[in-house]
C-alpha positions in Angstrom: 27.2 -15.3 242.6 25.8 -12.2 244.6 22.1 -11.2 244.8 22.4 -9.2 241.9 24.0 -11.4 239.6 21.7 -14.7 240.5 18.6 -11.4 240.1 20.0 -10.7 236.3 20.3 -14.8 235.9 16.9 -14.9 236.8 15.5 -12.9 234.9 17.4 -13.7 231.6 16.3 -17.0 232.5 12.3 -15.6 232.3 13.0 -13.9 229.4 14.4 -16.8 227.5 11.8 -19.1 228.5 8.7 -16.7 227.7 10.7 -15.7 224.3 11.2 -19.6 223.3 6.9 -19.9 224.3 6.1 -17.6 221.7 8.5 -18.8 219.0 7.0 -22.3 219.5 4.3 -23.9 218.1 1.8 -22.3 220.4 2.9 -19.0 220.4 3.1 -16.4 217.3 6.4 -17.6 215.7 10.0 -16.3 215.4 9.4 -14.1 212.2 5.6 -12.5 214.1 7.0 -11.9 218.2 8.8 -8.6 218.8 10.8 -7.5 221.0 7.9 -5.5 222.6 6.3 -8.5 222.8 9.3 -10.4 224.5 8.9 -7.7 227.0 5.6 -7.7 227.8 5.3 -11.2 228.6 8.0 -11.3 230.6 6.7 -8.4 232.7 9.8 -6.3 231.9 10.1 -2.6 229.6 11.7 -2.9 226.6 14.9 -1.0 227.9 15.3 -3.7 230.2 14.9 -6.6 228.0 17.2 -4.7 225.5 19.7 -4.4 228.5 19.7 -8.1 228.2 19.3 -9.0 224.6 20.2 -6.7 222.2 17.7 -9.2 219.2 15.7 -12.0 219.1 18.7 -14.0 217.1 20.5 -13.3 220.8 17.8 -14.6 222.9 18.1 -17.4 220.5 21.3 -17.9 220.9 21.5 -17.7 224.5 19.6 -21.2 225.2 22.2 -22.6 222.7 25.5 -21.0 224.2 24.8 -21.6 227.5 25.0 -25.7 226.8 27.6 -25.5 224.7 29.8 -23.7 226.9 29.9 -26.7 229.1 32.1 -28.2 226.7 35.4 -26.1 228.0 33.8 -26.3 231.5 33.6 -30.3 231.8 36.8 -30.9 229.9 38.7 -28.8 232.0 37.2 -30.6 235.3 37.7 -34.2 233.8 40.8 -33.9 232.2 42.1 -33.3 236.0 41.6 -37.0 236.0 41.3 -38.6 232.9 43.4 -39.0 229.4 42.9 -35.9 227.3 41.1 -37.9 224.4 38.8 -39.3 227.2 37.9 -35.8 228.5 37.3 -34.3 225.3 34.8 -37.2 224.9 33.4 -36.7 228.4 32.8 -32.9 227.3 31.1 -33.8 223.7 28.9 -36.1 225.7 28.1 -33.3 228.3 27.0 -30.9 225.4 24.9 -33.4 223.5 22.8 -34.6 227.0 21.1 -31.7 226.9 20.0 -32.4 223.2 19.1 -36.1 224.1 16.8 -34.8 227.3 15.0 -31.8 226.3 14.6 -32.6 222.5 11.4 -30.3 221.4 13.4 -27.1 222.4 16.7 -28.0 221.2 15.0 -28.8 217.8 13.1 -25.5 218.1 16.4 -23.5 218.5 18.1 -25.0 215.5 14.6 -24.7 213.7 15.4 -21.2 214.1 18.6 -20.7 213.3 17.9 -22.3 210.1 15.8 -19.7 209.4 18.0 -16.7 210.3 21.3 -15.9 208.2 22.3 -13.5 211.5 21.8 -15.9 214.1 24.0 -18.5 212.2 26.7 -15.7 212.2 26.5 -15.1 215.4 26.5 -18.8 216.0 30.2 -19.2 213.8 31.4 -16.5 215.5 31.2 -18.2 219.2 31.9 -21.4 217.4 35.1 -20.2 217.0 35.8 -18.3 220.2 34.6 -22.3 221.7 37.7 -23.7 219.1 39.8 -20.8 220.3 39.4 -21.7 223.9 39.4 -25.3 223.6 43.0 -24.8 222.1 44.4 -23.0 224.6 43.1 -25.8 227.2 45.0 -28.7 225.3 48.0 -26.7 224.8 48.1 -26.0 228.6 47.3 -30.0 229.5 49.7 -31.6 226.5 52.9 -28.9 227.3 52.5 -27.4 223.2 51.9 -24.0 222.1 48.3 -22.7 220.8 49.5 -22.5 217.3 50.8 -26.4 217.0 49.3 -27.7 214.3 48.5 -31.0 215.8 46.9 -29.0 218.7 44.6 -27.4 216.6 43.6 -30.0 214.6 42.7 -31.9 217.5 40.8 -29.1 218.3 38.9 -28.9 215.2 37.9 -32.9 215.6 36.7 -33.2 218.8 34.1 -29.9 217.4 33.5 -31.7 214.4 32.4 -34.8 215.9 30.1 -32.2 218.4 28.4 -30.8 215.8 28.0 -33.6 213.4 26.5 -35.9 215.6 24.2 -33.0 216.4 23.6 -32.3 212.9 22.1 -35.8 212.2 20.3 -35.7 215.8 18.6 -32.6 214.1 18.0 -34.4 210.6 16.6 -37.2 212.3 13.9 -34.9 214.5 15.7 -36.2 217.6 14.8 -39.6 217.1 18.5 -40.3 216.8 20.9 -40.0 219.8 23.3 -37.8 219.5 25.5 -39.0 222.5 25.1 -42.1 220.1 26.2 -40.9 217.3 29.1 -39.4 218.5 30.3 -42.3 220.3 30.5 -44.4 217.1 32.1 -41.3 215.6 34.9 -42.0 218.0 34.8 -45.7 217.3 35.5 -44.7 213.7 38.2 -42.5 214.7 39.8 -45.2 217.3 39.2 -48.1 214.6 41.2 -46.1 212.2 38.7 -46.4 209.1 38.0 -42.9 208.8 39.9 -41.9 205.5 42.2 -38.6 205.8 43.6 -36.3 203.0 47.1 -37.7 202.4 49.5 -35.3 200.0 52.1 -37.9 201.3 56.0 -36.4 201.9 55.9 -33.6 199.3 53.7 -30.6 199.6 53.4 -30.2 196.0 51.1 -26.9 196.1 54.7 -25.4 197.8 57.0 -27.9 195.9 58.6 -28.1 199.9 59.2 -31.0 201.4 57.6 -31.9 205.1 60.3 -33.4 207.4 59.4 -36.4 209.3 58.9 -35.3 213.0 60.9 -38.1 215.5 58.5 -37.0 218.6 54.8 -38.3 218.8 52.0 -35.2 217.8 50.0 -35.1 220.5 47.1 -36.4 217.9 49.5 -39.4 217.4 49.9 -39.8 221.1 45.6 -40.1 221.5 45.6 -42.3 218.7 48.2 -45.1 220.1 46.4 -44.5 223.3 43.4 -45.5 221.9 44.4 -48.2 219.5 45.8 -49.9 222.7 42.8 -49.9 224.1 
Protein backbone atom coordinates (compact mmCIF):
# COMPACT_ATOMS: atom_id res chain seq x y z
CA UNK A 1 0.00 0.00 0.00
CA UNK A 2 1.63 3.53 -0.99
CA UNK A 3 1.43 6.74 1.06
CA UNK A 4 -1.55 7.68 -0.49
CA UNK A 5 -3.52 4.70 -0.18
CA UNK A 6 -2.56 3.90 3.75
CA UNK A 7 -3.41 8.38 3.81
CA UNK A 8 -7.16 7.50 2.30
CA UNK A 9 -7.23 4.25 4.82
CA UNK A 10 -6.50 6.49 7.43
CA UNK A 11 -8.69 8.78 7.14
CA UNK A 12 -11.78 6.55 6.27
CA UNK A 13 -10.69 4.93 9.30
CA UNK A 14 -11.23 8.58 11.32
CA UNK A 15 -14.22 9.06 9.74
CA UNK A 16 -15.79 5.70 10.61
CA UNK A 17 -14.72 5.87 14.11
CA UNK A 18 -16.00 9.66 14.83
CA UNK A 19 -19.35 8.67 12.65
CA UNK A 20 -19.92 5.36 14.84
CA UNK A 21 -19.17 8.11 18.22
CA UNK A 22 -22.07 10.04 17.34
CA UNK A 23 -24.47 7.24 16.33
CA UNK A 24 -23.81 5.69 19.80
CA UNK A 25 -25.24 6.16 22.87
CA UNK A 26 -23.21 9.25 23.74
CA UNK A 27 -23.48 10.95 20.69
CA UNK A 28 -26.77 12.46 18.81
CA UNK A 29 -28.00 9.14 17.20
CA UNK A 30 -28.16 7.73 13.64
CA UNK A 31 -31.57 9.36 12.64
CA UNK A 32 -30.12 13.31 14.38
CA UNK A 33 -25.96 13.22 12.87
CA UNK A 34 -25.59 14.57 9.33
CA UNK A 35 -23.26 14.29 7.15
CA UNK A 36 -22.08 17.89 7.92
CA UNK A 37 -21.80 16.78 11.14
CA UNK A 38 -19.68 13.53 10.20
CA UNK A 39 -17.43 16.07 8.67
CA UNK A 40 -16.92 18.35 11.07
CA UNK A 41 -15.86 16.06 13.70
CA UNK A 42 -13.68 14.41 11.65
CA UNK A 43 -11.89 17.72 10.68
CA UNK A 44 -12.66 17.11 6.99
CA UNK A 45 -15.20 19.29 4.31
CA UNK A 46 -18.12 17.67 3.36
CA UNK A 47 -16.71 17.16 -0.28
CA UNK A 48 -14.19 15.18 1.15
CA UNK A 49 -16.16 13.02 3.37
CA UNK A 50 -18.66 12.58 0.43
CA UNK A 51 -15.50 11.48 -1.57
CA UNK A 52 -15.48 8.72 0.83
CA UNK A 53 -19.00 7.95 1.73
CA UNK A 54 -21.51 8.74 -0.41
CA UNK A 55 -24.41 8.22 3.08
CA UNK A 56 -24.46 7.48 6.48
CA UNK A 57 -26.02 3.82 5.62
CA UNK A 58 -22.33 3.53 3.72
CA UNK A 59 -20.34 4.61 6.68
CA UNK A 60 -22.40 2.03 8.29
CA UNK A 61 -21.78 -0.39 6.20
CA UNK A 62 -18.22 0.01 5.94
CA UNK A 63 -17.29 -1.20 9.64
CA UNK A 64 -19.44 -4.28 8.70
CA UNK A 65 -17.93 -5.12 5.15
CA UNK A 66 -14.59 -4.72 6.13
CA UNK A 67 -14.96 -7.89 8.71
CA UNK A 68 -16.88 -9.75 6.67
CA UNK A 69 -14.65 -9.69 3.77
CA UNK A 70 -12.18 -11.62 5.71
CA UNK A 71 -14.27 -14.57 5.09
CA UNK A 72 -13.01 -15.00 1.25
CA UNK A 73 -9.61 -13.70 2.47
CA UNK A 74 -8.97 -16.52 5.32
CA UNK A 75 -10.60 -19.28 3.37
CA UNK A 76 -8.52 -18.74 0.48
CA UNK A 77 -5.21 -18.68 2.88
CA UNK A 78 -6.37 -21.90 4.86
CA UNK A 79 -7.75 -23.83 2.40
CA UNK A 80 -3.95 -23.88 0.94
CA UNK A 81 -3.57 -26.29 3.82
CA UNK A 82 -6.61 -27.57 5.18
CA UNK A 83 -9.87 -29.73 3.88
CA UNK A 84 -12.22 -27.28 2.17
CA UNK A 85 -15.06 -27.86 4.90
CA UNK A 86 -12.35 -27.09 7.48
CA UNK A 87 -11.41 -23.79 5.81
CA UNK A 88 -14.81 -22.64 5.33
CA UNK A 89 -15.08 -23.21 9.10
CA UNK A 90 -11.80 -21.51 9.78
CA UNK A 91 -13.27 -18.39 7.74
CA UNK A 92 -16.84 -18.33 9.61
CA UNK A 93 -14.87 -18.33 12.69
CA UNK A 94 -12.59 -15.47 11.49
CA UNK A 95 -15.71 -13.24 10.69
CA UNK A 96 -17.51 -13.91 13.96
CA UNK A 97 -14.06 -13.00 16.32
CA UNK A 98 -14.59 -9.77 15.61
CA UNK A 99 -18.28 -9.95 16.86
CA UNK A 100 -17.13 -12.00 20.01
CA UNK A 101 -14.26 -9.16 20.92
CA UNK A 102 -15.64 -5.82 20.22
CA UNK A 103 -19.39 -6.58 21.06
CA UNK A 104 -20.83 -2.89 21.95
CA UNK A 105 -19.96 -1.78 18.24
CA UNK A 106 -20.91 -4.77 16.43
CA UNK A 107 -24.35 -4.62 18.25
CA UNK A 108 -24.42 -0.89 17.48
CA UNK A 109 -23.94 -1.58 13.67
CA UNK A 110 -26.72 -4.08 13.42
CA UNK A 111 -28.77 -1.73 15.84
CA UNK A 112 -28.67 0.29 12.93
CA UNK A 113 -29.26 -1.51 10.13
CA UNK A 114 -32.37 -2.64 11.80
CA UNK A 115 -33.42 0.69 11.63
CA UNK A 116 -32.61 1.52 7.94
CA UNK A 117 -34.50 -0.31 5.00
CA UNK A 118 -31.44 1.13 2.68
CA UNK A 119 -28.65 0.03 4.61
CA UNK A 120 -30.18 -3.58 4.73
CA UNK A 121 -30.18 -3.36 0.82
CA UNK A 122 -27.11 -2.39 0.58
CA UNK A 123 -26.20 -5.03 2.99
CA UNK A 124 -28.00 -8.09 0.58
CA UNK A 125 -26.51 -6.69 -2.17
CA UNK A 126 -22.74 -7.36 -0.93
CA UNK A 127 -24.11 -10.43 0.78
CA UNK A 128 -24.45 -11.73 -2.44
CA UNK A 129 -21.36 -10.45 -4.25
CA UNK A 130 -19.58 -12.40 -0.70
CA UNK A 131 -21.87 -15.76 -2.01
CA UNK A 132 -20.78 -14.90 -5.58
CA UNK A 133 -17.12 -14.95 -4.68
CA UNK A 134 -17.15 -17.63 -2.29
CA UNK A 135 -18.43 -19.81 -5.25
CA UNK A 136 -16.00 -19.08 -7.56
CA UNK A 137 -13.22 -19.94 -4.71
CA UNK A 138 -14.73 -23.65 -4.17
CA UNK A 139 -15.18 -24.21 -7.69
CA UNK A 140 -11.42 -23.31 -8.32
CA UNK A 141 -10.29 -25.67 -5.04
CA UNK A 142 -12.93 -28.77 -5.78
CA UNK A 143 -12.19 -28.80 -9.91
CA UNK A 144 -16.36 -27.84 -10.59
CA UNK A 145 -17.79 -25.10 -12.42
CA UNK A 146 -19.44 -21.91 -10.57
CA UNK A 147 -22.92 -22.98 -11.63
CA UNK A 148 -22.80 -26.71 -9.95
CA UNK A 149 -25.45 -26.95 -7.98
CA UNK A 150 -23.74 -28.73 -5.16
CA UNK A 151 -21.17 -25.79 -5.34
CA UNK A 152 -23.51 -23.36 -4.71
CA UNK A 153 -25.37 -24.87 -2.25
CA UNK A 154 -22.36 -25.36 -0.23
CA UNK A 155 -22.00 -21.86 -0.72
CA UNK A 156 -25.20 -20.82 0.57
CA UNK A 157 -24.54 -23.12 3.94
CA UNK A 158 -21.41 -22.17 5.06
CA UNK A 159 -23.26 -18.12 4.78
CA UNK A 160 -26.13 -19.41 6.45
CA UNK A 161 -24.44 -20.78 9.31
CA UNK A 162 -22.36 -17.14 9.28
CA UNK A 163 -25.17 -15.27 9.64
CA UNK A 164 -27.35 -17.30 11.81
CA UNK A 165 -25.01 -17.69 14.43
CA UNK A 166 -24.65 -13.93 14.21
CA UNK A 167 -28.30 -13.45 14.19
CA UNK A 168 -28.81 -15.08 17.68
CA UNK A 169 -25.32 -13.46 18.89
CA UNK A 170 -27.38 -10.18 18.13
CA UNK A 171 -30.78 -11.55 19.75
CA UNK A 172 -28.95 -12.50 22.75
CA UNK A 173 -27.18 -8.78 23.15
CA UNK A 174 -23.77 -10.57 22.70
CA UNK A 175 -24.09 -12.58 25.61
CA UNK A 176 -24.04 -15.54 23.28
CA UNK A 177 -20.89 -16.62 21.34
CA UNK A 178 -21.25 -16.56 18.12
CA UNK A 179 -18.03 -18.57 17.22
CA UNK A 180 -20.15 -20.84 19.61
CA UNK A 181 -22.97 -21.03 17.98
CA UNK A 182 -21.63 -21.74 14.83
CA UNK A 183 -19.55 -24.40 15.88
CA UNK A 184 -22.55 -26.44 17.16
CA UNK A 185 -24.16 -25.44 13.90
CA UNK A 186 -21.54 -27.56 12.32
CA UNK A 187 -21.94 -30.31 14.77
CA UNK A 188 -25.54 -30.42 13.65
CA UNK A 189 -24.55 -30.47 10.18
CA UNK A 190 -21.64 -33.25 10.75
CA UNK A 191 -24.02 -35.32 13.19
CA UNK A 192 -26.49 -35.48 10.36
CA UNK A 193 -29.73 -34.39 12.45
CA UNK A 194 -30.37 -31.31 10.68
CA UNK A 195 -33.57 -32.18 8.53
CA UNK A 196 -33.42 -31.32 4.62
CA UNK A 197 -36.35 -30.84 2.04
CA UNK A 198 -36.57 -34.24 0.45
CA UNK A 199 -39.00 -34.36 -2.98
CA UNK A 200 -37.23 -37.81 -3.15
CA UNK A 201 -36.56 -39.28 -7.00
CA UNK A 202 -39.39 -37.42 -8.83
CA UNK A 203 -39.44 -33.67 -9.21
CA UNK A 204 -43.11 -33.61 -9.20
CA UNK A 205 -43.47 -29.68 -9.72
CA UNK A 206 -41.65 -30.73 -13.44
CA UNK A 207 -43.20 -34.28 -13.44
CA UNK A 208 -39.02 -35.13 -14.51
CA UNK A 209 -37.28 -37.42 -13.03
CA UNK A 210 -33.61 -36.66 -11.26
CA UNK A 211 -31.05 -39.23 -12.29
CA UNK A 212 -28.89 -40.64 -9.65
CA UNK A 213 -25.33 -39.15 -10.03
CA UNK A 214 -22.47 -42.24 -9.70
CA UNK A 215 -19.67 -39.47 -8.62
CA UNK A 216 -19.66 -37.97 -4.96
CA UNK A 217 -21.10 -33.92 -4.93
CA UNK A 218 -18.57 -32.20 -3.60
CA UNK A 219 -21.23 -31.53 -0.52
CA UNK A 220 -21.34 -35.39 -0.29
CA UNK A 221 -17.55 -35.57 -0.37
CA UNK A 222 -17.47 -32.87 3.05
CA UNK A 223 -20.02 -34.75 4.53
CA UNK A 224 -18.22 -38.47 4.46
CA UNK A 225 -15.26 -36.44 5.43
CA UNK A 226 -16.76 -35.30 8.27
CA UNK A 227 -18.86 -38.29 9.39
CA UNK A 228 -15.38 -40.12 9.41
CA UNK A 229 -14.21 -38.00 11.64
Amino acid sequence: MGLREKKAQRNRDRIIAEAMALFGGSGIGYESTTMEVIAEAADISPSTLYRYFPTKDSIVLASLMRNTAKFSEVFAQRVKELPVERALAEAIFAVLAVEDAEPKHALMVRSILSQSPVARARLWDYLGELQFQLTRQLAECLGKKPDDLSINLTARIALEVLMAAADIWRDSKGKVSSRGTAAQFMRLLREGVVLFPDAGTEDVSKGAVLKKSTKKSPVRKIESRLRSR
